[in-house]
Every structure is written in C-alpha cells, then in structure tokens.
N, C-alpha and C positions, 0 to 999 in steps of 0.2 A: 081854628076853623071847626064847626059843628060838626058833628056824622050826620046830620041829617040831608046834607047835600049829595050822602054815599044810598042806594039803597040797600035793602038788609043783605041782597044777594053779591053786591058790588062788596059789601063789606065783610061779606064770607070768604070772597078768593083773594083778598087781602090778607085775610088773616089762615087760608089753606096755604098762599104762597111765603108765609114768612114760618109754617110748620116745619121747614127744612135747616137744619142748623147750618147749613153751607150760606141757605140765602138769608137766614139771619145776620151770619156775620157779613156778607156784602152790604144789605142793609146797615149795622151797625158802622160799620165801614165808612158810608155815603153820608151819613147823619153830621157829621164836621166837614167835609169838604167832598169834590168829584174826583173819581178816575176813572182813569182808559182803561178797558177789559185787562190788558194786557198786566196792568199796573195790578188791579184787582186779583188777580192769579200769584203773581209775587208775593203780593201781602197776606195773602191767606194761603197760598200753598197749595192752589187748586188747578189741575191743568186746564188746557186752553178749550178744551171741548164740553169742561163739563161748565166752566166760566161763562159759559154758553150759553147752554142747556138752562142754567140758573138763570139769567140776565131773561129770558127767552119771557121763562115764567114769571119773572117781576114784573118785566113791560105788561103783559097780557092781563095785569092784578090791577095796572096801574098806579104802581108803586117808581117806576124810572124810568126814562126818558134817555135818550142820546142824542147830544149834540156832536155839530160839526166844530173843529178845532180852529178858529181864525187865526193860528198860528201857519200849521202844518196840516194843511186837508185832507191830508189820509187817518188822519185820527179822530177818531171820535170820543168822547168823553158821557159816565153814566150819571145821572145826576138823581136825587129822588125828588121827587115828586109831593112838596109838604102839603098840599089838603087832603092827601091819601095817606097821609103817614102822621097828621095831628094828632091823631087820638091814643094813637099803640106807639108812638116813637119815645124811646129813652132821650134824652136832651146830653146832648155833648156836655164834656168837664172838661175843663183846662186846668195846668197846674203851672204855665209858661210864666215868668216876673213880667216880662214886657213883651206886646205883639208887635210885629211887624206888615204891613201890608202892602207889597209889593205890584206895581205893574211897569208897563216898560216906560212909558214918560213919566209915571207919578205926575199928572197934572189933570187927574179927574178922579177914578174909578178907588185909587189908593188915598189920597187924600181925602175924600169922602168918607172911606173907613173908617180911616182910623178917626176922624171926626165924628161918627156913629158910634162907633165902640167908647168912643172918651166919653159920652154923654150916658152908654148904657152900662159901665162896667170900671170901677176904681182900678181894676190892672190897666197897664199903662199901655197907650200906643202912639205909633209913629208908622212913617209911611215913608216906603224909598223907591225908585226903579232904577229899571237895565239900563236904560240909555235915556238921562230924562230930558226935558226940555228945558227951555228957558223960562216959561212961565206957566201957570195953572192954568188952565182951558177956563176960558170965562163966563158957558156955561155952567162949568162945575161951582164957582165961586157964588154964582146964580142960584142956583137950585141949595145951593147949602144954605143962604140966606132966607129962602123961601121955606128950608124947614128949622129957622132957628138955631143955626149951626153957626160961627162968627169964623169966618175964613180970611180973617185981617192978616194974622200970621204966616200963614201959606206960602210955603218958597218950596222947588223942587230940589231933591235929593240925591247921591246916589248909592246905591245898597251897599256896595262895597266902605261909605261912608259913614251908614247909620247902623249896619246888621251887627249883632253882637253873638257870642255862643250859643247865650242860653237862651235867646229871643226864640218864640213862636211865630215862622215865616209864613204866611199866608198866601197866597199869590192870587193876584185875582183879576189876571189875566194870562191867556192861552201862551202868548209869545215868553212871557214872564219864564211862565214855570217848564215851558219846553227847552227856552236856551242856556238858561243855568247847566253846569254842568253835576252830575248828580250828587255830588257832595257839599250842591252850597244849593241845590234844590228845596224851594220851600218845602213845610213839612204839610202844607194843606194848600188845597189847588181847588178853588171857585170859579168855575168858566162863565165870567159874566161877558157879555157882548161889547163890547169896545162902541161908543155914544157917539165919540167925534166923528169917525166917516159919516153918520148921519145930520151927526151936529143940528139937532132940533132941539128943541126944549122936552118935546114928551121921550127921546131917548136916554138924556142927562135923568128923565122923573124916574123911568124904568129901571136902568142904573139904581139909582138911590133905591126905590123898594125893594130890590134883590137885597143892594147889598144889608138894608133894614133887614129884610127877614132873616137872614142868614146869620145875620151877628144876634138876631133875638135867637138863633137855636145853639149859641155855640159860647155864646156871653154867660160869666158864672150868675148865676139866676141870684142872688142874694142882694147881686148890683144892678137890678132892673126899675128898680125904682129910681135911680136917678134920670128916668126919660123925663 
C-alpha cells in the first residue's frame, strides 16, 4: 500500500507513536497475529495501565484497531492496522516445519488457509478444528474455486488428530483460541469474523482477503512467488 494515501502529518504521528520502545514492541507484537490487552502485558511484561496508555496512542496514530471477541464478548482483541503500517513494518519470520490453522468447525476460514499458504509458501500446512463439522461450508469450497484454489480434497479434521509438537498453531478464530486450554493454545491468534452466520458470498470474499493479506505478512518471503 503507498504512503501516499497517508498525509505527511498522518505519517508523522505514525512514526512519533512507534518512537516509544514499549509501543514498538506491541507493534512488533501485532505484526504475526492479534491480542487482548490483557495478553499483550504478559508478553512484554508491561502493566495493565501503561498497556493502556500505549494501545491509547497507537489507536490515535492509526496504527490498531479493536475488535469485539465473537467468542466471549467481554474481550476485545488489538489487531494492526496494515495500510498504516505498509511502509515502516518489519515482515514476520517463521521458523515452524509445518503450520497449522485452526478454527472451531474447520469447514471455511481454516481450510482456506491453509489453502493460501500452500500456494504462497513451500512450508507445509494443514488445517484442524475444535469441534469440526461434517462437511466444508459450500461457500468456502466456492470462493476457493473462484480464486484458483482446488478444494476437491477437503475433508474436516480434528486438532487433536492433526496438531503435532513442533507445528506452528494459528487460530483463526475467536472460539478457537479462547477455548483451548493454555497449553495447547495456538501460538498466533487472527480474529477473523466467522462468514457463515452471514453466509453470503461477499462475507466467504472478505474472509479470504484477510486471510490473503495476512498470510502475505507472515509467509517466508523467498516463497512468494509461488502465487
């Protein structure tokens, strides 16, 4: 995304609010996956007021966002914000052998993934959920065809069946990564909106461009050419 869509003054308090090494590293933080404030204190080691104070001054930059949790409603989740953060953001590294992309039926939003990532990255992925269904939401198998994805193989999974040690767990749904208990909690949390309550065609589209853009910020850059 250009800077030219920022102007010069929008793209000052961008770059005044990332002069803080705390909200650096939240930033750096957000750039692979979301978390709740709460989450983002743990990991850096910062208390809950100043976790605050920071997040206050990202929003106000236009740097992060909070969503509502479609899991559990009292949670929110911080996410960044990438056309304010294209030009100055470092690009996630992965070192995982094989990804995992987790949601609770595996029958849309995780088989899409990992279908994205197979196309943009030779590390290997698979797709499991919490409680999955019986079949792949027939949207999703839609919209994969629509962007040249072959969803003939598609069966649902369950995490417990497919999760291995060393795998890199993604979750990329709110219920997912809330009701894992914290030891088998993915290690990255994508709060993408769940398509089927809506079950239209442009929510399954919206879906897929998230989860595109996301996997182009977090995919080892070397295997980009294979789109």
């Amino acid at each position: 995304m250009s800077t030219e869509r920022f102007t010069r003054e929008q793209r000052a308090r961008i770059h005044a609010a990332l002069g803080d090494p705390a909200r650096l590293a939240i930033v750096d933080t957000l750039v692979a996956g979301d978390a709740a404030p709460g989450e983002l204190g743990a990991a850096l080691d910062l208390p809950t007021n100043l976790v605050a104070h920071h997040l206050k001054v990202l929003e106000d930059a236009g740097l992060v966002v909070r969503t509502r949790s479609e899991g559990d409603r009292r949670r929110t989740y911080v996410r960044l914000e990438p056309e304010a953060l294209a030009a100055i953001a470092t690009p996630a590294r992965i070192t995982a052998e094989r990804v995992v992309f987790v949601c609770t039926q595996n029958s849309a939003r995780s088989q899409l993934a990992a279908a994205i990532w197979s196309r943009r990255s030779d590390v290997p992925a698979v797709s499991a959920g919490t409680e999955p269904a019986e079949r792949v939401h027939p949207r999703a198998i839609k919209v994969a065809r629509r962007h040249g994805l072959d969803p003939s193989g598609w069966h649902t999974s369950h995490l417990h069946d497919v999760a291995k040690g060393n795998d890199l767990l993604i979750a990329v749904c709110d219920n997912a990564h809330e009701r894992l208990p914290s030891n088998q909690r993915p290690q990255l949390h994508w709060s993408i909106p769940d398509p089927a309550p809506i079950d239209t065609d442009a929510a399954f589209e919206a879906a897929y461009a998230e989860l595109a853009e996301r996997i182009d910020r977090l995919a080892p850059a070397d295997t980009r050419s294979k789109r």
